[in-house]
C-alpha positions in Angstrom: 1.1 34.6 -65.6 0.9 38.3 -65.8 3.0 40.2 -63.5 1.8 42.5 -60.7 2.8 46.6 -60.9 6.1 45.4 -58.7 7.3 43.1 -61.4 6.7 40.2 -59.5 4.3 37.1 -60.7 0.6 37.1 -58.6 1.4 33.9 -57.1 4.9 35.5 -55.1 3.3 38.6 -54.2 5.1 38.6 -50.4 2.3 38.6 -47.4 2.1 41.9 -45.5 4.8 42.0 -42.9 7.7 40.0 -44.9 10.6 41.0 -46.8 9.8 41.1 -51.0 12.5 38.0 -50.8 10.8 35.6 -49.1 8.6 33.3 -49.8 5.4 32.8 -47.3 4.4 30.1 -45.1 2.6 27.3 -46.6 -0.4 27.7 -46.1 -0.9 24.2 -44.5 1.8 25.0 -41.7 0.3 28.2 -41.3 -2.8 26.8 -39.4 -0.7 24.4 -36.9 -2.1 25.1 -33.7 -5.0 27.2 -34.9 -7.8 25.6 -35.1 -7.0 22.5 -33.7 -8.2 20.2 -36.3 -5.1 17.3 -36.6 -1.9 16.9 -37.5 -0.8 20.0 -40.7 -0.3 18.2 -44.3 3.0 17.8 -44.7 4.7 20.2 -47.2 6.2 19.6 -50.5 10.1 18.0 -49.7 11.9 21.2 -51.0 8.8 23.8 -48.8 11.3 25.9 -46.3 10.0 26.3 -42.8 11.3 29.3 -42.0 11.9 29.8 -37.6 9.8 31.8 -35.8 10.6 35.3 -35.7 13.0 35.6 -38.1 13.4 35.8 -41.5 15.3 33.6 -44.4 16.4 36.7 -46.4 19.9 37.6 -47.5 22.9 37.0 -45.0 20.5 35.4 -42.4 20.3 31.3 -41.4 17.6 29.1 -43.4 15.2 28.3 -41.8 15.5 23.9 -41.1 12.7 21.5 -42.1 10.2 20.6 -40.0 10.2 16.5 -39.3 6.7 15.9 -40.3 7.5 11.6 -39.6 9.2 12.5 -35.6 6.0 14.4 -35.3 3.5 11.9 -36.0 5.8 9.5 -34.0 5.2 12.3 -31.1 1.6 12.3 -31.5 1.1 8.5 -31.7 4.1 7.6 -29.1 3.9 9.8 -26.5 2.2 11.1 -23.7 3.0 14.3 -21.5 2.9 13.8 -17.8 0.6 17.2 -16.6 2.4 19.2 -13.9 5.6 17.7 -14.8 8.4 18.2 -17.3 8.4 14.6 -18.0 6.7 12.6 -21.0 6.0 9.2 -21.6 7.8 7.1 -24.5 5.5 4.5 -25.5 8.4 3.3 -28.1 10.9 2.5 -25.3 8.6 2.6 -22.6 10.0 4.4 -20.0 9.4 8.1 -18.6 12.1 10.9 -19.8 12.3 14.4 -19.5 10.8 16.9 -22.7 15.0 17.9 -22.9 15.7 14.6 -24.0 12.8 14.8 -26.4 13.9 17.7 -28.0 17.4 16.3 -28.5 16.3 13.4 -29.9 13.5 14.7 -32.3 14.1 18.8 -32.6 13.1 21.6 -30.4 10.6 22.7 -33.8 8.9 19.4 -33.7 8.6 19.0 -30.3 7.0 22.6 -29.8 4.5 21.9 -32.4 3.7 18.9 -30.7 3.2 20.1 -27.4 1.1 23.2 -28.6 -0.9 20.7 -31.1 -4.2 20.2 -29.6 -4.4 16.4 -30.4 -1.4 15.5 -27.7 -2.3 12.8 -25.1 -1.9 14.0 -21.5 -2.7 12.0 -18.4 -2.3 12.4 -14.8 0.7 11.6 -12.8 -1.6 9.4 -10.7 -2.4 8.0 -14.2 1.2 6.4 -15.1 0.4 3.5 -12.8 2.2 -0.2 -12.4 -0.6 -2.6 -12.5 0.4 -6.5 -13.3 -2.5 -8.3 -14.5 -4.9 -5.4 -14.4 -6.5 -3.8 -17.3 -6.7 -0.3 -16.1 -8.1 1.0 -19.1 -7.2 3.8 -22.5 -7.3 6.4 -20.1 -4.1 5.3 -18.0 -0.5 4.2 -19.3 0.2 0.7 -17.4 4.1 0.1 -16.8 3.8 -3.7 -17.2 3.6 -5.2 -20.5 3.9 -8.5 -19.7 7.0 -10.9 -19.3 9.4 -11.4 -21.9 10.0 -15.0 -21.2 7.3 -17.4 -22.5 7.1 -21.1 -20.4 8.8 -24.1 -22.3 6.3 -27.3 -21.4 8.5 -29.9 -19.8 8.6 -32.9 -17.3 9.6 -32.1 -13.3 12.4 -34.8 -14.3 13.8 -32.3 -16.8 14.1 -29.4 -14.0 15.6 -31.9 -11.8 18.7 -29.8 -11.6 17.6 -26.8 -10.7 15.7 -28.6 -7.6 18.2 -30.4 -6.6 20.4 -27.1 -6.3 17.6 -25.2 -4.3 17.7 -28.9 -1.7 21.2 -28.6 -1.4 20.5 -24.7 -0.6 18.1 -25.7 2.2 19.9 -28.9 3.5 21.2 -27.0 6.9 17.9 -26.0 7.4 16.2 -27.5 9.6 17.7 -31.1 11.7 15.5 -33.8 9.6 14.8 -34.2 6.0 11.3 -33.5 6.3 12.1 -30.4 8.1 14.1 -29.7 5.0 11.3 -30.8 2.6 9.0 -28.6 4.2 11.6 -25.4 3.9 11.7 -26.3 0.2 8.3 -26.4 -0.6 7.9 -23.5 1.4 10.7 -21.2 -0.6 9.0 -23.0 -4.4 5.8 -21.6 -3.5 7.1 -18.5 -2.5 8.6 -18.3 -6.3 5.6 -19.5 -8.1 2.8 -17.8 -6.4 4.1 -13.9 -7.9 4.2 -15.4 -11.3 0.8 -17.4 -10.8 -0.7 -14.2 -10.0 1.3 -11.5 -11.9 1.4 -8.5 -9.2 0.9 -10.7 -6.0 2.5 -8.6 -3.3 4.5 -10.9 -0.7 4.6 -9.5 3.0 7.6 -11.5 3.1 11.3 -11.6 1.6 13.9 -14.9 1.3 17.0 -14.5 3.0 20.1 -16.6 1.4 23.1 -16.2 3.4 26.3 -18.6 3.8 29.7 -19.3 2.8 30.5 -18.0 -0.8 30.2 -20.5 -3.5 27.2 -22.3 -2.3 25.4 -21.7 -6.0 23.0 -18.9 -4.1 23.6 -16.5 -7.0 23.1 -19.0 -9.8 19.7 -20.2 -8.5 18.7 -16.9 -8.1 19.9 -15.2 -11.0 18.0 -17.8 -13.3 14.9 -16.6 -11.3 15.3 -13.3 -11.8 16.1 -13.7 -15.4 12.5 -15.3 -15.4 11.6 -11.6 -15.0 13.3 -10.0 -17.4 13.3 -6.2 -17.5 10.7 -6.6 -14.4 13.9 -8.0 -11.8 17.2 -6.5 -10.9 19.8 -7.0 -8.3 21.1 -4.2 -6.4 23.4 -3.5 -3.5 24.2 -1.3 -0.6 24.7 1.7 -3.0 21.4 1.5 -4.1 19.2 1.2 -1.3 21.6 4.6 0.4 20.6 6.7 -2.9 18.2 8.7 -2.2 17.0 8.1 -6.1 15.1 4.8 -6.0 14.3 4.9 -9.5 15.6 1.6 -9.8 12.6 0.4 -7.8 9.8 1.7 -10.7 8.4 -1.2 -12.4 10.2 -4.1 -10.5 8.2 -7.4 -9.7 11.6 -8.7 -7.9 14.6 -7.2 -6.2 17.7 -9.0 -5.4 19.5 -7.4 -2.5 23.2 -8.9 -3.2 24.9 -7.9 0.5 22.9 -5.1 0.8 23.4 -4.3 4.6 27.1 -4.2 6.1 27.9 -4.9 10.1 27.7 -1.4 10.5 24.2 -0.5 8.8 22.1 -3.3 10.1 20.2 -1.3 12.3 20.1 1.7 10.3 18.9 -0.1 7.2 16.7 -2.5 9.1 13.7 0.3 8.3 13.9 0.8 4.7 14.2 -2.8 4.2 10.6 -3.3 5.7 9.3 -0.4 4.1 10.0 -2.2 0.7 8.6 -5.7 1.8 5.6 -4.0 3.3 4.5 -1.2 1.6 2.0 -0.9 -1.0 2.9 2.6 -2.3 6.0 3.9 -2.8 7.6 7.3 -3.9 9.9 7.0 -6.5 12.6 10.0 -7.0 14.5 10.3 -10.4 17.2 13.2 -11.1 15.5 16.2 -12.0 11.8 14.5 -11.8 9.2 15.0 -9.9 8.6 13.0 -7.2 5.8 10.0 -8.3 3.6 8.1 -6.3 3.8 4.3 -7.5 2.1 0.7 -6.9 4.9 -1.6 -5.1 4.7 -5.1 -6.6 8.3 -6.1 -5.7 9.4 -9.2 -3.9 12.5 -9.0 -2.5 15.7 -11.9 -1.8 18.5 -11.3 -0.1 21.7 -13.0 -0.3 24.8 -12.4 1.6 27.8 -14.3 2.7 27.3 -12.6 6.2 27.0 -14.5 9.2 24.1 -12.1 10.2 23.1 -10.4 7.2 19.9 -8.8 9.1 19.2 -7.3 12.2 16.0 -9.5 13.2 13.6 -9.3 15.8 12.3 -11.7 18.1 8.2 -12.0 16.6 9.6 -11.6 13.2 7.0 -12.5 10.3 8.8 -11.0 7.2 11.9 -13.1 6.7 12.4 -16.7 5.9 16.0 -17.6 6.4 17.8 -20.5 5.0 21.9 -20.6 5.8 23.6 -22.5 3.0 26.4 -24.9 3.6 29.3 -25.2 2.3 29.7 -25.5 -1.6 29.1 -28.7 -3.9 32.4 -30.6 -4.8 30.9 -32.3 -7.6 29.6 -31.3 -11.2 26.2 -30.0 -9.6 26.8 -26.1 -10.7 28.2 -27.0 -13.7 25.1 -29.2 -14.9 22.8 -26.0 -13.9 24.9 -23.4 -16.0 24.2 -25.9 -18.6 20.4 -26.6 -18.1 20.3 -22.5 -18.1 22.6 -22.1 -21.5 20.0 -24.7 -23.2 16.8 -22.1 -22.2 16.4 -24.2 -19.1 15.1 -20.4 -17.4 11.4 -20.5 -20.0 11.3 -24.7 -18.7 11.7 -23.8 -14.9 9.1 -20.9 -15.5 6.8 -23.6 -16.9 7.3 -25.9 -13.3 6.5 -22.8 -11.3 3.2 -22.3 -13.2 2.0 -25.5 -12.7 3.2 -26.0 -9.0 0.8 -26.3 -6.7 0.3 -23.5 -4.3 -1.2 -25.7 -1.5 -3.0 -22.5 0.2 0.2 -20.4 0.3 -1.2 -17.2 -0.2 1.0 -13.5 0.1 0.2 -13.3 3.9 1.5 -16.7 4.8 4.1 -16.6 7.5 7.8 -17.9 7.0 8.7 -20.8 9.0 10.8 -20.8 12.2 14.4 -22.0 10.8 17.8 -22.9 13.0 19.1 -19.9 10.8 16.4 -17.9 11.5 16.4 -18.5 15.2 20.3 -18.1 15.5 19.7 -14.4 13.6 17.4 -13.3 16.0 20.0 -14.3 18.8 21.9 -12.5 17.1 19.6 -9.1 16.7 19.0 -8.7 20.6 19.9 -6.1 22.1 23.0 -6.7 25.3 20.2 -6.2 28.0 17.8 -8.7 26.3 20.4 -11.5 25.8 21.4 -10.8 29.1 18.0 -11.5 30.5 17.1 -14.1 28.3 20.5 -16.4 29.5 19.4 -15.4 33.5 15.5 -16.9 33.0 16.8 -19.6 31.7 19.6 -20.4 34.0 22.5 -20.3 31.7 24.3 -18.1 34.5 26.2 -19.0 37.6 23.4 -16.7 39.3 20.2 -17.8 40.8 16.6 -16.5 39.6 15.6 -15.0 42.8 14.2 -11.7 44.1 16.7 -8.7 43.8 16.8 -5.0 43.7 17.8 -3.2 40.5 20.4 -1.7 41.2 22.0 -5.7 42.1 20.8 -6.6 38.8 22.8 -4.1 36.8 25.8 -4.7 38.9 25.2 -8.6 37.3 24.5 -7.3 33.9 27.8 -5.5 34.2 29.7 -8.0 34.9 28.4 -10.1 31.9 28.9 -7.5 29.7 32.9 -7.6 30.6 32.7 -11.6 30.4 31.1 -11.7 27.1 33.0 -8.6 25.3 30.0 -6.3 26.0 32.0 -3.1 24.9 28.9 -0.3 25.2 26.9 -1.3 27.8 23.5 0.9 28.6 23.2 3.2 31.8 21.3 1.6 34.6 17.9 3.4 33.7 18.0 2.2 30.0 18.9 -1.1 31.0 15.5 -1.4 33.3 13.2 -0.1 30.8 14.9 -2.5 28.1 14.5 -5.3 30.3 10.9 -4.9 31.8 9.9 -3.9 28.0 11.4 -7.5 26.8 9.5 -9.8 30.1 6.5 -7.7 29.1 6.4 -8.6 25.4 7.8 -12.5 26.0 5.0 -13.4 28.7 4.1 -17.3 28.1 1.7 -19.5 27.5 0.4 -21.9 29.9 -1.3 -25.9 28.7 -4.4 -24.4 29.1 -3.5 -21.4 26.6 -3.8 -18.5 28.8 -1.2 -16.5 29.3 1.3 -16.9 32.7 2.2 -13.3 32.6 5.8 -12.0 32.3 8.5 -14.0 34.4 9.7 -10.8 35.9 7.9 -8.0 37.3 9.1 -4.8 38.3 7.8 -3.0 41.2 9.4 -0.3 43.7 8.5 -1.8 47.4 8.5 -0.1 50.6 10.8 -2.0 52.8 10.8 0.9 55.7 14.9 1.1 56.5 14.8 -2.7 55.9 17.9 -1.8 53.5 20.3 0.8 54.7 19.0 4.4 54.6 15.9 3.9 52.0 12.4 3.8 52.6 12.1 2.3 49.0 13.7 -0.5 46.5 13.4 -0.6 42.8 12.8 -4.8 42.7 12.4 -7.1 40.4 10.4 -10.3 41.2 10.3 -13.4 39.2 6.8 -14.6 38.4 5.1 -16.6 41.2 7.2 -15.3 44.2 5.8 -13.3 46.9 5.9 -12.5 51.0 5.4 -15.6 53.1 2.4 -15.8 55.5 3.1 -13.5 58.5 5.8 -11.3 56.8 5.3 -7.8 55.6 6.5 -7.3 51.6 9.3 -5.0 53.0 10.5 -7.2 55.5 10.8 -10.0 52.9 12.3 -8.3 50.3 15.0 -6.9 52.5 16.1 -10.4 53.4 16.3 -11.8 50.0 18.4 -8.7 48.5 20.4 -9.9 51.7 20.3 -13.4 50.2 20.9 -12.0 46.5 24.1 -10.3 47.5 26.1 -13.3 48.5 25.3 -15.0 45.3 26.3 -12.2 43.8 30.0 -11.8 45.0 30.0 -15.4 44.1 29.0 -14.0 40.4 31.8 -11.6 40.5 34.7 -14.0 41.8 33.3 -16.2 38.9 36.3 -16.5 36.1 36.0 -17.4 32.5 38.7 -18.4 30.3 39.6 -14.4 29.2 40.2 -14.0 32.9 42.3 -16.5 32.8 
């Protein structure tokens, strides 16, 4: 090869710009991210790469190799999320940050991946969670189907696992077919979301009893069912404000998730989750992204009133669990489960038969459920509720307001009452509870609340007033030749005695 006027062979002549000492770019690397035509050829094994910007001559850092494998496996893997620092790994399918990218494969590789022109890039609103859905090459779909595949079996060989879910429900209802019906209930509810991978129940199963009752074993081979697609939380998690641990989740397992303290405070959040079909979901340092809720949520608890429930309630089928098995029953399950019993009780679920249940079918009206609900009114409602029906030593008769909070007082001091509401809160508690309870008569139509309220001119009737706040049960009313006033004022009279008889009344605190 002859040599140039420099000394140097034609082929090492250095490239305008770059010290007589180093060799130039290859030119294959060279056009990476010019014209956009695919991935560079890879260079020879011993080709340097020197850094941007700097130079590889003497008493200055080598330049390292570029990765040409972790950048194919960046343009085949993974997707960057536009507007958003995040990327999706298609390898371990799950959404990370572009930091942890270029730990793992090299901030040189990963900036010549992001400027190559052949990266994928979708849409936030793009990365979706959509169970049984083909949503097509232009979206990335969170659910790749369920790791467990059903084990064809006879119902005899299940037997176990039914027998613990009867024994769950036996204190359910007063008669065995009340108990049957609870049971086929709660199955259906189990098999319909795997039936129809992404059903959204408007409902949620509530578990709660004394401990060892074999709630957690029943419910944990369910969940296991599920695979990366279930998880059980608790309290911790539904406070933290990041909820990541909701992406991607076709069950939820709340494991004493509200204490005594937070019933009514968590009450909310627990209904957004049950109800909701889109849900934000915040990780640390992401973005904040819009996703499909599939989740179906059980609660267990060893509370005696796990929820705060309303009266009306339509979300929550309750079961309380008795007391724990005595005899080989939990053992026998553990060992149905060891053998892979989870892929045989998947295989009974699929073949169930849904009977019409569908994801808007309401829970039934349990003891449990009932009791809860007792449990959940507020003082001024139970209160009310015990007068109308005539579980207090005080007669249901026409009385002014104020008398009635004097009563309500009173109770409140006989049954522990420790915050009772002012007199104003109290009314408007009370008249909004008669409003929304009105009943039904045989013919259907509706009787109308059994208390109204109504301020009545009585005209010095009672001491100095020209007007009483008064409530009047349903289907009283002035007698023929008697003004309204007139015959209020006598039975406030009437009330009054009955009520210092109320007062004297003792219970056994008193005592």
């Amino acid at each position: 090869m002859e040599p140039t006027e420099h000394g140097q062979p034609a082929d090492q002549v250095a490239e305008p710009g770059l010290p007589r000492n180093v060799k130039p770019f290859p030119r294959a690397v060279a056009a990476v991210g010019g014209e956009g035509k695919g991935p560079p050829t890879p260079p020879a094994d011993d080709a340097e790469v020197p850094t941007p910007g700097g130079g590889a001559g003497k008493g200055k850092k080598r330049g390292r190799k570029t990765d040409f494998g972790a950048y194919m496996r960046l343009m085949k893997h993974f997707v960057l999320i536009y507007g958003t620092d995040t990327v999706w790994d298609g390898e371990t399918r799950r959404i990370v940050k572009i930091g942890a990218v270029r730990l793992a494969f090299g901030n040189d590789t990963v900036k010549m991946w992001l400027a190559s022109k052949g990266r994928r890039m979708v849409l936030p609103e793009q990365v979706r969670f959509a169970p049984g859905e083909d949503v097509g090459p232009d979206c990335i779909n969170l659910f790749d189907g369920f790791s467990v595949e059903p084990v064809p079996c006879s119902d005899a060989e299940v037997a176990v696992m039914l027998e613990l879910l009867h024994h769950l429900c036996s204190m359910s209802a007063p008669t065995d077919v009340g108990v049957e019906e609870v049971v086929t209930w709660v199955l259906r509810w189990l098999a319909l979301p795997l039936q129809r991978p992404g059903a959204k129940l408007r409902t949620a199963l509530v578990f709660h009893g004394p401990q060892g009752t074999g709630k957690n074993l029943f419910f944990d081979a369910v969940r296991g069912i599920y695979g990366k697609y279930g998880v059980m939380v608790g309290q911790t998690e539904l406070e933290d404000k990041f909820n990541d641990w909701l992406s991607a989740k076709l069950l939820v397992i709340g494991n004493e998730v509200v204490t005594r303290q937070e019933l009514w405070h968590n009450k909310n959040k627990l209904k957004w989750i049950i109800t909701e079909e889109q849900i934000p979901i915040r990780a640390i340092q992401q973005s904040v992204r819009w996703e499909e809720n599939h989740a179906n949520v059980v609660f267990l608890s060893n509370e005696d009133q796990p929820l705060a429930l309303e009266e009306g309630d339509r979300r929550y089928m309750v079961v309380y669990t008795p007391l724990g098995r005595e005899d080989d029953l939990y053992a026998r399950v553990a060992k149905f489960l060891a053998d892979g019993g989870a892929a045989k009780f998947l295989y009974y679920l699929l073949k169930l038969d849904l009977g019409g249940f569908t994801e808007h079918s309401k829970p039934l009206m349990t003891d449990a459920k009932r009791d809860l609900i007792d449990l959940g009114l507020k003082p001024a409602q139970r209160f009310v509720k015990e007068w109308l029906a005539g579980l207090l030593p005080l007669p249901l008769q026409v009385c002014s307001s104020e008398q009635l909070y004097r009563a309500f007082r009173r109770w409140c001091d006989q049954t522990g009452e420790r915050f009772p509401p002012p007199h104003d809160n109290f009314t408007r508690s009370v008249n909004r509870w008669v409003l929304e309870h009105s009943e039904v008569g045989p013919d259907g139509a509706r009787l109308g609340p059994a208390l109204r309220y109504k301020t009545v001119a009585t005209k010095h009737e009672v001491g100095p007033r020209k007007h009483v706040r008064t409530w009047l049960p349903r289907g009283t009313s002035a007698p023929p030749g008697r003004t309204e006033g007139e015959w209020v004022a006598q039975c406030i009279q009437a009330f009054e005695q009955a009520l210092s008889t109320f007062f004297r009344s003792r219970t056994e605190d008193d005592e």
